[in-house]
C-alpha positions in Angstrom: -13.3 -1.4 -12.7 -10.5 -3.5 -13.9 -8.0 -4.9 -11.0 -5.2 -2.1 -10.4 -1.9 -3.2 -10.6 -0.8 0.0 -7.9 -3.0 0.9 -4.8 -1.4 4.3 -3.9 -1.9 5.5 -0.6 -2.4 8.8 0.8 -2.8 9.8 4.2 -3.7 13.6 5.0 -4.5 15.8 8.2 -4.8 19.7 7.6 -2.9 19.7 4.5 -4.8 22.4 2.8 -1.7 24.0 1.6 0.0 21.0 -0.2 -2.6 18.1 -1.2 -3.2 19.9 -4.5 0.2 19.6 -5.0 0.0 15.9 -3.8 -2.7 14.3 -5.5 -1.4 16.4 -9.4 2.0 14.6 -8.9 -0.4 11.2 -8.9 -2.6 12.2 -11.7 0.2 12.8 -14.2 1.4 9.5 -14.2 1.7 7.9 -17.2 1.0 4.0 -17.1 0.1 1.0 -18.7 -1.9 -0.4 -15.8 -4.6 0.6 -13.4 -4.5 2.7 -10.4 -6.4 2.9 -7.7 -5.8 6.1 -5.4 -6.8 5.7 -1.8 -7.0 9.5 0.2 -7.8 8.7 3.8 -8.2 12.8 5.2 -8.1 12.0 9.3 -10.6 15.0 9.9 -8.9 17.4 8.7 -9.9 21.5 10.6 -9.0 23.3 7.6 -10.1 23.1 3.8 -8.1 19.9 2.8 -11.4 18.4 2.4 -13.0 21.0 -0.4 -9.4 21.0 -2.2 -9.5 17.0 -2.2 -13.0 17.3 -3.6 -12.3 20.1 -6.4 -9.6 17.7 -7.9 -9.8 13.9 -6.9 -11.7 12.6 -10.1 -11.6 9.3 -11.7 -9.4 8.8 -15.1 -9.4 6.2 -17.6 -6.3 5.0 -15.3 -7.1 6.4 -11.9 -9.9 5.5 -9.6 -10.4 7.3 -6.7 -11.3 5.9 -3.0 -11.9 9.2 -0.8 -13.0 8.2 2.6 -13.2 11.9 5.1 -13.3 10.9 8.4 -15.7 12.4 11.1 -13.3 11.2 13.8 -9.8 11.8 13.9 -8.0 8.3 14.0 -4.2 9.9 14.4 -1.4 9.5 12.0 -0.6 5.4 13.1 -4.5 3.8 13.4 -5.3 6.5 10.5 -1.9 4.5 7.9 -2.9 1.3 8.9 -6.6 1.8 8.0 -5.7 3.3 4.7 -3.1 0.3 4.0 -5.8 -2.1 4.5 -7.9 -0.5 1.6 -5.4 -1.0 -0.5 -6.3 -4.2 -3.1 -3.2 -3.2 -5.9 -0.4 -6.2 -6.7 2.0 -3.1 -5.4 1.3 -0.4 -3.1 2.9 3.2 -3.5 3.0 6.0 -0.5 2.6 9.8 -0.7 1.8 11.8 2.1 -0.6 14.6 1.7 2.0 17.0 2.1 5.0 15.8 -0.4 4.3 15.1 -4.0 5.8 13.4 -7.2 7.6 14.9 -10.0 8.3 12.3 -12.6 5.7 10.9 -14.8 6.8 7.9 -16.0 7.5 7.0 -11.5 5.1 4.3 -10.9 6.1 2.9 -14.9 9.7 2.9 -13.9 9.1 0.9 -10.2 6.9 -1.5 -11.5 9.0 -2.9 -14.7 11.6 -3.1 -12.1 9.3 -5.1 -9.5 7.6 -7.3 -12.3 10.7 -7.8 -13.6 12.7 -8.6 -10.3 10.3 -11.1 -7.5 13.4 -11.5 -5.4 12.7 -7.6 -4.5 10.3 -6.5 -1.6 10.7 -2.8 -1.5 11.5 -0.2 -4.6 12.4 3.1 -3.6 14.4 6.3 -5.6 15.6 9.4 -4.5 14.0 12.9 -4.0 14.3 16.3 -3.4 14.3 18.1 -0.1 12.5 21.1 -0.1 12.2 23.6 3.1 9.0 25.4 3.3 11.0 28.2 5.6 13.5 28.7 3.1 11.6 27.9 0.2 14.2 25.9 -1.8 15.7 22.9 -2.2 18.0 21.7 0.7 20.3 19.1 1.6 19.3 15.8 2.6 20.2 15.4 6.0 17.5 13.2 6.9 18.5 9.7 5.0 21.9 7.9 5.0 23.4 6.9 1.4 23.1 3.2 0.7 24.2 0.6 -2.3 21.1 0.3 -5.0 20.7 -3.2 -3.3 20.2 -3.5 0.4 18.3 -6.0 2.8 16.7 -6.6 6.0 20.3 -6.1 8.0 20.5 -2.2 6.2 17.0 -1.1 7.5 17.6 -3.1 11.0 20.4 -0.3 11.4 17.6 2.2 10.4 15.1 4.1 8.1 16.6 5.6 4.4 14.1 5.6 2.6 12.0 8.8 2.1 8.2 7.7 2.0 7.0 9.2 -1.3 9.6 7.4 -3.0 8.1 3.8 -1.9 6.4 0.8 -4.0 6.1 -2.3 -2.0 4.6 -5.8 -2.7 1.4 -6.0 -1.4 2.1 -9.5 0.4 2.4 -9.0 4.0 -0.3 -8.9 7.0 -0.4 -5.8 9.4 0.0 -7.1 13.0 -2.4 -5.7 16.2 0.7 -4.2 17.8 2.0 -2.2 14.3 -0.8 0.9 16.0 1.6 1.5 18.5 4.9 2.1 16.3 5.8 5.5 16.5 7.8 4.8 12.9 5.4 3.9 10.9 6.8 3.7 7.7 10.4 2.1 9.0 8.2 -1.1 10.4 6.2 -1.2 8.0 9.4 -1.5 5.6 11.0 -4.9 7.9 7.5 -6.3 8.2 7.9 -6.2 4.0 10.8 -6.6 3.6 10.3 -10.9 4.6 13.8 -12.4 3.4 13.9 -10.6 0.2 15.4 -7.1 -1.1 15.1 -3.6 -1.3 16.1 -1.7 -4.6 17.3 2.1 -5.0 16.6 3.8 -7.7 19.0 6.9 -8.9 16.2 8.9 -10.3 15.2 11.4 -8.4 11.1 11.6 -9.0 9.5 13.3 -5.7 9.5 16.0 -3.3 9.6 15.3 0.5 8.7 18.5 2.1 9.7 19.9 5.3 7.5 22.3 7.0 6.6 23.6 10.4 3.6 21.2 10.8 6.1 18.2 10.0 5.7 15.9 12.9 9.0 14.2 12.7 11.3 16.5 11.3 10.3 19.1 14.2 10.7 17.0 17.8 14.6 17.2 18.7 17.1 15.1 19.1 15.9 13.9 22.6 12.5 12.9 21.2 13.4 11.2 18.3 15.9 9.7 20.2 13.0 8.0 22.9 10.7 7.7 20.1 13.1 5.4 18.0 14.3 3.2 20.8 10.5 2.5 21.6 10.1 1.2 18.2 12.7 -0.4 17.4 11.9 -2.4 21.1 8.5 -2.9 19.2 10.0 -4.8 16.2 12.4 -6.8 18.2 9.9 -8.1 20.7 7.0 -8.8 18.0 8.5 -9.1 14.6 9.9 -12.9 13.7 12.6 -12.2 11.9 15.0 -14.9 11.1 18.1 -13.1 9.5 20.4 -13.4 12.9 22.6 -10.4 11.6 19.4 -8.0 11.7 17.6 -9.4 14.9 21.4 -8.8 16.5 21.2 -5.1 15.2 18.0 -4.5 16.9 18.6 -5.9 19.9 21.6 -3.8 20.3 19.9 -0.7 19.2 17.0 -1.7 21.3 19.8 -1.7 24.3 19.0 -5.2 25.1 22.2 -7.5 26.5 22.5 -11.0 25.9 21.0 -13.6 28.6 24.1 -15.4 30.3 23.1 -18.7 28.4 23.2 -16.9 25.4 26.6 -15.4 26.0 27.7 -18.9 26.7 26.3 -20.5 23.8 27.9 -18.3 21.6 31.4 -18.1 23.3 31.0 -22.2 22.6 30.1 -21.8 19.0 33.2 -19.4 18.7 35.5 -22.1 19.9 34.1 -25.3 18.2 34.2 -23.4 15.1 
């Protein structure tokens, strides 16, 4: 097999009723590279498994890496395994349970990223769509940003839908990224480095809200606790040298400033 320029990475738990959905949206795209499609299926109880079986075959462009696992790893351990098996220049995310609907997605991203090294992250809109309702809804989940943002925009938090993502495959996953409860927000500053994150207008995936969506169905309080753990996470572990950001953090982190720091910067402020 020829080096892939694209590892794209799938993650899947009991997703019997949308990873057909999932892994068609990958095989219709239409490149000029190779692609190597990683399915990591945490032990899934239903038939996610047989469906993932009756469709994931190798193209002329696709190679597929289907590793079912007897043990269930969890959503976290179960990311971060599947990100390590990922040997592409650029690395593209889809859950089991959204799904792409442009063909020409990963061409699109990747011109852009060849094209443009002082870019980290490459992400595009999508589509909302509510199983309950089952249509197309708002998106009430993301904030709007500029097509170019940085480190500072994500400190302030997540806007980026996961199956919209391609990211240089350049960074090292640390021992304490298992115990972020956002995965794909860290993963996105631990990118990210000093460089910049592109939106694309093009809307070219679905994200898909359900009633087995683990996020989108804690409340306010949970996400609440759950964010404010992981953003503690970042700030303690990550080294990030943009001032602005790691200032963002600690604030949304609900960290104050040490009385030498206060001091230090009330000096800075006057011999300005």
């Amino acid at each position: 097999m020829s080096i892939p320029l694209v590892s794209v990475c799938m993650i899947a738990y009991n997703h019997e009723n949308y990873i057909a959905e999932a892994i068609k949206g990958v095989f219709m795209q239409q490149t000029d590279f190779m692609v190597e499609f990683i399915i990591s299926n945490d032990a899934s109880l239903d038939g996610t498994d047989k469906i993932i079986n009756g469709l994931a075959k190798d193209s002329d462009k696709i190679k597929i890496k289907y590793f079912s696992h007897s043990d269930n790893k969890g959503m976290i351990p179960n990311f971060i395994w599947s990100l390590r098996e990922c040997k592409g220049k650029y690395i593209a995310l889809c859950e089991g349970d959204d799904y792409w609907t442009d063909p020409l997605k990963l061409q699109k991203q990747v011109d852009f990223m060849e094209g443009n090294p002082e870019y980290a992250i490459c992400f595009h809109s999508v589509a909302v769509y509510d199983e309950s309702l089952k249509a197309i809804t708002t998106d009430n989940i993301t904030r709007h940003v500029p097509q170019t943002t940085s480190i500072v925009d994500m400190a302030r938090g997540n806007y980026i839908h996961t199956p919209s993502v391609l990211l240089r495959n350049d960074f090292n996953i640390p021992k304490w990224f298992k115990k972020a409860t956002l995965g794909d927000w860290t993963l996105y500053l631990i990118a990210i480095k000093n460089r910049k994150i592109k939106k694309m207008t093009d809307s070219m995936a679905v994200y898909r809200l359900h009633e087995k969506s683990i996020w989108s169905n804690k409340d306010q309080s949970e996400r609440s606790a759950l964010t404010k753990e992981t953003v503690r996470l970042v700030y303690n572990n990550l080294k990030i040298k943009n001032k602005k950001a790691k200032n963002i953090l600690r604030k949304r982190a609900g960290y104050k400033l040490s009385r030498f720091q206060r001091i230090l910067n009330k000096m800075k402020k006057i011999y300005k």
